[in-house]
Structures are given as structure tokens and as C-alpha cells.
N, C-alpha and C positions, 0 to 999 in steps of 0.2 A: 504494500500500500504506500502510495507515495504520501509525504507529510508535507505538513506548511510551518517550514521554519518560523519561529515568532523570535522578533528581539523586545524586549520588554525595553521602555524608558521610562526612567524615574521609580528609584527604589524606594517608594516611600508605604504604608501601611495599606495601601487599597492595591498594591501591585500583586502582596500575598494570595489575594483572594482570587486574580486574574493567572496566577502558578498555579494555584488549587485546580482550577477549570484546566487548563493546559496540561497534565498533569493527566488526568483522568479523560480526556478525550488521545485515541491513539491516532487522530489524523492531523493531531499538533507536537510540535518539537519547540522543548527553547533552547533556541541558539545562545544567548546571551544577552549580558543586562547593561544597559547604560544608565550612569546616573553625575550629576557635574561635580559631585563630592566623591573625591578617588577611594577613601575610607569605606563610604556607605556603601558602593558598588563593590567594594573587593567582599565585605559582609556579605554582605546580598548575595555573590556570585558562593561563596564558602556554603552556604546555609542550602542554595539550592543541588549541593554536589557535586563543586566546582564549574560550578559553567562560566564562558566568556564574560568580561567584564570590560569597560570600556565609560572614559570621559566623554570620550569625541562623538559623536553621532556620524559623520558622515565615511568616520571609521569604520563603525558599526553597522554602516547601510552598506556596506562594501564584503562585510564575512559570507563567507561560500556557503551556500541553503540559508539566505536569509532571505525570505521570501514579503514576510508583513511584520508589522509593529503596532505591540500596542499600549497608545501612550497615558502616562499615568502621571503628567507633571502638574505642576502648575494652572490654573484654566486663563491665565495670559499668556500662558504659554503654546497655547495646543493650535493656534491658526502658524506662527510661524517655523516651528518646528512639523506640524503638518504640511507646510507647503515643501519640505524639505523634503517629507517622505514621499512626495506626492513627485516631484523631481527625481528621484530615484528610482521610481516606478514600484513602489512595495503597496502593499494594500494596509489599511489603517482602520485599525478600533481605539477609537480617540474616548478616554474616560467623560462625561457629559460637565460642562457644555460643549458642543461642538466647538464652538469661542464666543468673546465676551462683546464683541457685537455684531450687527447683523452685516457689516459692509465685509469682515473676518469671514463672517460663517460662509456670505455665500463664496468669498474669495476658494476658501477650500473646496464646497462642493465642485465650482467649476475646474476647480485641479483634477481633481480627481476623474472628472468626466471627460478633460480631454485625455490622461492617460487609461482610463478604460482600468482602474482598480477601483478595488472597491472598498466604498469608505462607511463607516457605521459610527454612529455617537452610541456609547453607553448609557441608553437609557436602560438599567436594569430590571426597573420594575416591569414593564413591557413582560419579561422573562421568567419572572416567578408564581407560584401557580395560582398564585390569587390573582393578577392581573389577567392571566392567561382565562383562567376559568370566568370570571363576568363579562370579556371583550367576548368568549364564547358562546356565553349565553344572550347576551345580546344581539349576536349573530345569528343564536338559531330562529331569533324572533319571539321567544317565550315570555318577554315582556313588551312585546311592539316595538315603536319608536321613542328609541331615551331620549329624554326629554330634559333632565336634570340628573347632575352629581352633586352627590354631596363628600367630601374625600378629604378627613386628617389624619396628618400622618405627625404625631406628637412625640418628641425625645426630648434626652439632656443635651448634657455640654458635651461635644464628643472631642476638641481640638484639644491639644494636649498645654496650649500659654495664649501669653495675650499676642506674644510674635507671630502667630502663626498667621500662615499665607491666606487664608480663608476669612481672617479678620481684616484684612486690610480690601479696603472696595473698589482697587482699580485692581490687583491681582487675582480677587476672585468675579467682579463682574458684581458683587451683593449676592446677597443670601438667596434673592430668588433665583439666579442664574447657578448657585452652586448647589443648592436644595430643593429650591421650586420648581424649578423646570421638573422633576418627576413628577410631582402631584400635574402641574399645566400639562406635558404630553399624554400623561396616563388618562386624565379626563377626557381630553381631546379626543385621543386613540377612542375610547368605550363611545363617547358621543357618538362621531364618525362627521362632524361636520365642520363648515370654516368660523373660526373665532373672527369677532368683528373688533372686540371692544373686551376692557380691563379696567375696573376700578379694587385700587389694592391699598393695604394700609399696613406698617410695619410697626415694630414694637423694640426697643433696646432691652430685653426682658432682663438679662442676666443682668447687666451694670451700665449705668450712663454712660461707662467710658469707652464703651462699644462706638467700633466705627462702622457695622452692619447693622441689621435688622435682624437679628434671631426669631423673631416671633413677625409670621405672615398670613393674614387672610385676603384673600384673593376672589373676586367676583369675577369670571367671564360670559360672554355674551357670546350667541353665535348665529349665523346667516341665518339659520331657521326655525330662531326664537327659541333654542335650547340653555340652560343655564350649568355654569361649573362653580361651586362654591368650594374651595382650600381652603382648609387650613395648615400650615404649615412652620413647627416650630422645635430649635435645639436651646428652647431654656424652661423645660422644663425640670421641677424636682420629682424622686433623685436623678441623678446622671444619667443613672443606668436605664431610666424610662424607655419602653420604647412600645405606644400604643397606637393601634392604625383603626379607624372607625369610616366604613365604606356603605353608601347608598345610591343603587340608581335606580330612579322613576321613568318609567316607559307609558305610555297609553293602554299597555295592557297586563302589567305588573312590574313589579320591585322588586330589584337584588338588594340583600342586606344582611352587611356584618360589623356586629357590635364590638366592643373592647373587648368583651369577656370569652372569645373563642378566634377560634385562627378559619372554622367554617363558614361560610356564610349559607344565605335561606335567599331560594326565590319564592314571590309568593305569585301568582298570576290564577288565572280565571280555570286551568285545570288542576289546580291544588298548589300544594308545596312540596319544594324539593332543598334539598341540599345540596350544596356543589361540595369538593374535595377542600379538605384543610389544604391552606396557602405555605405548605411546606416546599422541600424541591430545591437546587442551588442555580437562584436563577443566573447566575454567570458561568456557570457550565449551559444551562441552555443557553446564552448569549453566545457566548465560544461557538457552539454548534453551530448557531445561525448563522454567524458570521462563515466559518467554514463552507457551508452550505453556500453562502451568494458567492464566496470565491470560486466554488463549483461551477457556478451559473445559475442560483435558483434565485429566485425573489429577494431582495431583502427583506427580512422580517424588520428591519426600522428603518426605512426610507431616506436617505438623506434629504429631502425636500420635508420631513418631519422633522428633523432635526434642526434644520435651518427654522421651520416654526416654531420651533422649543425655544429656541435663541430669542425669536422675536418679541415672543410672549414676556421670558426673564427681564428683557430689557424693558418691555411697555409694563412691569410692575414696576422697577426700579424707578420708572419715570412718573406712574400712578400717585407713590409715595412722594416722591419730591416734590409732587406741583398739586397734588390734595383732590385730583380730578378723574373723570375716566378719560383714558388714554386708546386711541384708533390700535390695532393690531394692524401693522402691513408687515406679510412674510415673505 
């Protein structure tokens, strides 16, 4: 079976999870890890059983069976380090955002389309089997046409200082571009239709000395009179919090799952049903899918969604700063 070499960039904590997937699919190989700290990547490369390690990137687009890369840096980092990949002709799973704005995001999409690889943002939830299992059943029709979400996705504090990159709001884009964008595409995805319009409001939950919005609620609007309500927030207590409370209303029934179970219930006009607990490692099924469009199948996350996800992140960011609703153009 032929493999698809993968060079991992940036050895940082959410790379683990993207080895874990790699690891357990046999039609991926890691070639080796770049990261700009020579320390972290030489770690990093020891820990995974010596594999390649490397500063340079374009060193590292250069190792024999390196086929794709997937990038796990910074989120101002990921449009020009993607155009990089994109010039080398390797295929890319770029960690979400695609980039931090929308002139970046579509700059990548079109790299990638004139070399013919194939490029995916990591929107994970899309992948796990609670996402998987309501996009489903909305599909079979056993609620009609959704009409309304309602979708929080509630935690702690997860960044380990106040240095961290994800605090600072031109590196990470703001909260909703580094955590919102999943609840925004995931609604989007289940909907099925085009977003018009955003009125959003943020929160400095943790401490005034925040330079993000840790706590977000989010209203969108869409072409055919559907609505998406977020919430989405990492200040809550304890740390370790992590509750997800999911509803959609259709014309002809409601998916719904509480805090208190990981199953959800449909209820519609032929009775009720349960769908499967939202168990599953949804980055192993992302790795698949990925693998799979390099094949030649479908994308399962589109990059023209992706570049929406972008759009959306950005027109909350911009919601909160001007106190208004904000047009969506993606």
C-alpha cells in the first residue's frame, strides 16, 4: 500500500493529537517534525521514535516521501507558511483557522487550486460522532427543514500563561477565529444554508487584563430565514469544565442533547429515537478524510467552507467592536 508521507509543523500540544491519528491510520507515514525552537523539535522528534526533525521548512519540504503537511502553528501563521506548502506542491491540513483574514484565507484557497493539492482546514468537530450523527439526521429528513441551532460548547482556561499566543488578538485572529469558528461552521454545516448576517457580543470572563474575548455569544442569520445561536466560552469554572448542550428545530422535529449525556434524542412526528453517544476520535476520522480527497474523493470540509468559517470569525470580531450586526460576505 503506498503511504502519504506527512511532515508535521509546529511541535506544540495539539500536534500530539494529529500523531495519535497518523499513527493508527496505515495509509499515513511521519516523515518528520519541524518546529522554529531546535530544542522542542529535537523532543518532539525523540518522543515520536526518532523521526526527522528540522528548523527550516523548506528543508523539510525537500525530505524524500514527503508528500503533505500538517500545520499546527500559530493561526498568523498558517496563510504564509501555507503559501509555502502550497509552492512546493504538498497537500495541507492546516489546524483551523484557515487564516486570520479573509483576503489570507482566500489567498491560500487559490494556491492550492492552481496546484491541484488538496487543502482542508481542521475543523474537527465536523468529525466526531456527534457532529457526524445530527448533520445525518438532518439529512435523512426526520426533522424537515432546520430551521434553528441552538449550540454551547462551554470550558475552562485551557492556555497554559498570560504569554500565550492565543491571548494576544492579532496572533490568534480573537477568540472567535480560534474557538468560534467551530460552533459558526458546525451550525452552518447542520443548517445547510448561506449566512447573511452576525450580531455577536464578547465577555473578558477570566480577568480584565485579557486582551481577547473568552466568553462569546453569537447570533447568525441566514438566506432562508434560519437562525444559529453560540454560545461559546474558555472561562468557565473549574478549568477542567468541558460541557456541550446541542438543539436543532426542523419543521418536522428536534435533535436534542443536554449537558447531562454525551447521546442525544430526536423527537419528530414518528416517535423518538436516539442517535449514538458522540464518542469516536474525531481526528482520526479527519486524517481519513483528508487521505481520502488526496485519493480523489470529495472533500468532507470544503475549502470554500472554510474560507466561510474565516469570514464569519472575522464579522464576530467586528460585531463586538462596533456593538452592531455585521453583513457576512465569504
Amino acid at each position: 500500500m503506498d503511504r502519504t508521507g506527512i511532515v508535521l509543523v509546529g511541535a506544540g500540544f495539539i500536534a500530539d493529537a494529529h500523531c495519535g491519528a497518523i499513527d493508527a491510520d496505515p495509509r499515513a507515514e511521519l516523515v518528520g517534525i519541524v518546529d522554529a525552537d531546535p530544542g522542542r523539535a529535537a523532543a518532539f522528534a525523540r518522543k515520536q521514535g526518532g523521526i526527522r526533525y528540522e528548523t527550516d521548512l523548506d528543508t523539510a519540504l525537500a525530505w524524500p516521501g514527503a508528500d503533505a503537511v500538517i500545520l499546527c502553528t500559530p493561526n498568523d501563521t498558517h496563510a504564509p507558511i501555507g503559501l509555502r506548502v502550497a509552492a512546493a506542491g504538498k497537500h495541507l491540513l492546516v489546524e483551523k483557522p484557515l487564516a486570520t483574514t479573509l483576503t489570507d484565507a482566500r489567498a491560500l484557497a487559490e494556491a492550492f487550486e492552481a496546484t491541484g493539492r488538496v487543502l482542508v482546514a481542521a475543523h474537527t468537530h465536523r468529525f466526531y460522532d456527534y457532529g457526524r450523527a445530527v448533520k445525518q439526521t438532518i439529512d435523512s429528513g426526520a426533522i424537515g427543514r432546520p430551521q434553528l441551532v441552538r449550540l454551547a460548547i462551554l470550558g475552562g482556561w485551557i492556555w497554559p500563561d498570560w504569554s500565550a499566543w492565543v491571548g494576544d488578538p492579532v496572533r490568534s485572529g480573537g477568540h472567535a477565529l480560534h474557538n468560534g469558528v467551530h460552533l459558526l461552521d458546525l451550525a452552518t454545516w447542520w443548517l445547510g444554508g448561506e449566512p447573511t448576517a452576525i450580531f455577536a457580543r464578547g465577555r473578558k470572563q477570566t480577568a480584565a487584563e485579557l486582551r481577547i474575548y473568552d466568553y462569546l455569544e453569537m447570533v447568525v442569520t441566514y438566506a432562508d430565514g434560519a437562525t444559529a445561536v453560540c454560545e461559546m466560552s474558555r472561562a468557565h469554572r473549574p478549568g477542567s469544565l468541558a460541557q456541550r448542550e446541542l438543539l436543532v428545530a426542523g419543521t418536522a422535529g428536534i435533535v436534542e442533547q443536554g449537558w447531562d449525556g454525551e447521546s442525544a434524542l430526536v423527537f419528530g412526528e414518528a416517535g423518538t429515537a436516539t442517535l449514538p453517544a458522540a464518542g469516536g476520535n474525531g481526528f482520526a476520522a479527519q486524517l481519513g478524510a483528508w487521505l481520502d480527497a488526496i485519493g480523489g474523493a470529495p472533500p468532507a470540509m470544503p475549502v470554500a467552507d472554510a474560507v466561510r468559517a474565516v469570514a464569519l470569525g472575522v464579522a464576530v470580531e467586528e460585531s463586538i467592536a462596533t456593538g452592531r450586526p455585521v453583513a457576512v460576505t465569504a
